[in-house]
N, C-alpha and C positions, 0 to 999 in steps of 0.2 A: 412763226415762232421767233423770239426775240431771245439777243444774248444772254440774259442768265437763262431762261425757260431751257435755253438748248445748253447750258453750260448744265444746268441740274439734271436733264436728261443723259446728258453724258457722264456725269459722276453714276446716275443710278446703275446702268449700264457696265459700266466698268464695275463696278461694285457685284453686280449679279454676273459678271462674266470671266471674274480674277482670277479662278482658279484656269479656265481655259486659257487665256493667255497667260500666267505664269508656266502651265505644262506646253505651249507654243514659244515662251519666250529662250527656253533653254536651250544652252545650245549643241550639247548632244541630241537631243529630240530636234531640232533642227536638223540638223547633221544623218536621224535616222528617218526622217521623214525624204529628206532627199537624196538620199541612197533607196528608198522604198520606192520614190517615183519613179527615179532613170531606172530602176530593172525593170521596167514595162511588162509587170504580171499582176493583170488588175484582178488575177484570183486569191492573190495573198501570195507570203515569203512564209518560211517556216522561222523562228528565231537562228538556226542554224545561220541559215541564209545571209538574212541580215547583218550577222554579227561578222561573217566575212567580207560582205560586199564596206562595211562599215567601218572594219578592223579594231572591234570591240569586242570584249567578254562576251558571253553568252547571258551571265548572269545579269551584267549592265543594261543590254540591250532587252533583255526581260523586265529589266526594273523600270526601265522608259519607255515602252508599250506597254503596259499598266497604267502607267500613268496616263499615255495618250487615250489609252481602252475609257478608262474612270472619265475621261471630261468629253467623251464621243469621238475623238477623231477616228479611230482606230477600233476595229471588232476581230475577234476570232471567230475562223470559221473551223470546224472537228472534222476529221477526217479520221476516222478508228483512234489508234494512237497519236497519230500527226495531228499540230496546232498550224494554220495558217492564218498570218495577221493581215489583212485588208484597211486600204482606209472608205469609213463608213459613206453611203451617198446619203446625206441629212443637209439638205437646202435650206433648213432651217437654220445649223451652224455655221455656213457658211454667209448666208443674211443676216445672221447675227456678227458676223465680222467684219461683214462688207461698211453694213450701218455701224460700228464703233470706228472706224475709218473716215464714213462718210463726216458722221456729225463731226469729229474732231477737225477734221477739217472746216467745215462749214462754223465751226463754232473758232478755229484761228483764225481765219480771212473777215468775218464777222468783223473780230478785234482789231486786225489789223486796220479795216477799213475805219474802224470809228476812231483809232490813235493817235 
């Protein structure tokens, strides 16, 4: 694949994948995604949970796993009344993010080299 070919493939890409990184890019969702990690409870956190280990509203921390939920990182699992949030196993999103990485790279050094 040659530079523009890989430069157009990375524009489509980014284009089909905005909404996902815009809800990765922020930086409370940052923030709750790595407080969700270090509890090392890969059966899900309740929004309670989260929002202490977080030190966030309850409401905000609701408002930002929706959003994670909406572009796949993140699913609930029902427990009767209890919500617990998990992030999803989808190999597919995470190759989808490995490859916006990859190319972007591969399409700087690309440039770099012919400059």
């Amino acid at each position: 694949m040659n530079f523009n070919e890989e430069a157009v493939e990375l524009a489509r890409i980014l284009e089909e994948s905005r909404d996902l990184l815009i809800a990765l890019g922020d930086e409370v969702r940052m923030h709750l995604i790595v407080t969700m990690l270090s509890s090392g409870n890969p059966g899900g956190q309740r929004v309670g949970e989260i929002a202490a280990s977080a030190n966030l509203s309850r409401p905000a921390v609701s408002h930002h796993l929706q959003i994670l939920k909406e572009v796949g990182v993140v699913d609930v699992r029902h427990e009767g009344t209890r919500n617990y949030y998990y992030f999803r196993r989808d190999e597919q999103l995470y190759d989808r993010l490995i490859h916006i990485v990859t190319l972007a790279r591969d399409c700087a050094l690309r440039k770099s080299s012919e400059g």
